[in-house]
N, C-alpha and C positions, 0 to 999 in steps of 0.2 A: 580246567585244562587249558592247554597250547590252543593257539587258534592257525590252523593251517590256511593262509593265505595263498600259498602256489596254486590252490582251486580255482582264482580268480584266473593265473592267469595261464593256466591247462590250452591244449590245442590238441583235440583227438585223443585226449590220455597223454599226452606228452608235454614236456613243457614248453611252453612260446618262446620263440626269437624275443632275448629281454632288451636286446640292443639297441642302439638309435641308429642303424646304419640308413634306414629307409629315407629320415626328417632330417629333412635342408638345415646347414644353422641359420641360426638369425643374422649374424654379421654379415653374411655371405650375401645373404639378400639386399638387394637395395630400395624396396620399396620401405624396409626397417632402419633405413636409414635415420637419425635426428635432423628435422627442419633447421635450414639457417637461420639469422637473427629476423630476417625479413617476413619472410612467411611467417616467424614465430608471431611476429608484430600483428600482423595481417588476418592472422586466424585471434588471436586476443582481442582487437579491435573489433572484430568482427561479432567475437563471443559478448565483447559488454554492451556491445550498442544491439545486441538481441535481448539480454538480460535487463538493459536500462526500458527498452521499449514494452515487455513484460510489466515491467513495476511499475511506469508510469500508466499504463491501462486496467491495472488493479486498483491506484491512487486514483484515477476519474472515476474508476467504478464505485469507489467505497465513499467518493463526497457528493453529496445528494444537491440534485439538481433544482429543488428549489431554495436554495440557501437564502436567511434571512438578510435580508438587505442591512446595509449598515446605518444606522440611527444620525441623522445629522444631528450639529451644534442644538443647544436650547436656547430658547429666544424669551427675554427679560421683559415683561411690561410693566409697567406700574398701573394701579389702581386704587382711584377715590370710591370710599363708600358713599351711597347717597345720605346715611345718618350718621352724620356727626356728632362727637360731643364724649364727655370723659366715661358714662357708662356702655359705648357701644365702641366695638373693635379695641377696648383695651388704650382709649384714647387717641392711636394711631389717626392721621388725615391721609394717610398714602399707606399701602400693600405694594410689594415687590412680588410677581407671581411669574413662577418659570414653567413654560409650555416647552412640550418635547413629544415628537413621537411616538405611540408605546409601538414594540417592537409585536409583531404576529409571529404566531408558533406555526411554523408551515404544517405540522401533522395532528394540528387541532381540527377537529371536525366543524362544518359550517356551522352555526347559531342561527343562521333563519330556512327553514324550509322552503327549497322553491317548486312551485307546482301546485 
């Protein structure tokens, strides 16, 4: 069947004032007025430097405060073996050996117990 909707809008068993005489227009109002370019400026500026300041307080949060340090240059030395001669080191009299930082995993757990 039909679905009788004037039940909604009944008033004592009668039907309701269906009119708009009661509500103001919009135009009419001025507080519904559209902002000038100024304010418009004003209120968007407003809106991104609250939205910028949001994003950058979730970026501090999400990078972790013990960040590994950055690894300097490697440093070259040379090196004589004490035993020379064509069956030890492959006959070489000098090694080139490169020293470098190793890098620490901030979220490895200690290696020596203290206490």
């Amino acid at each position: 069947g039909k679905i009788d909707y004037t039940a909604i809008v009944k008033r004592h068993g009668t039907l309701a004032d269906q009119k708009w005489k009661g509500i103001p227009s919009v135009d009419d109002d001025p507080t519904f007025a559209k902002p000038d370019k100024e304010e418009a400026e004003k209120v968007r500026d407003k809106t991104a430097a609250a939205i910028n300041s949001i994003i950058e307080k979730k970026l501090a949060d999400s990078t972790p405060v013990n960040a590994a340090a950055k690894v300097g240059k490697p440093k070259y030395l040379s090196f004589t073996p004490a035993t020379q001669g064509p069956l030890y080191n492959s006959g070489a009299k000098q090694r080139i050996i490169t020293m470098h930082e190793v890098v620490t995993d901030p979220m490895e757990p200690p290696r020596f117990k203290i206490n």
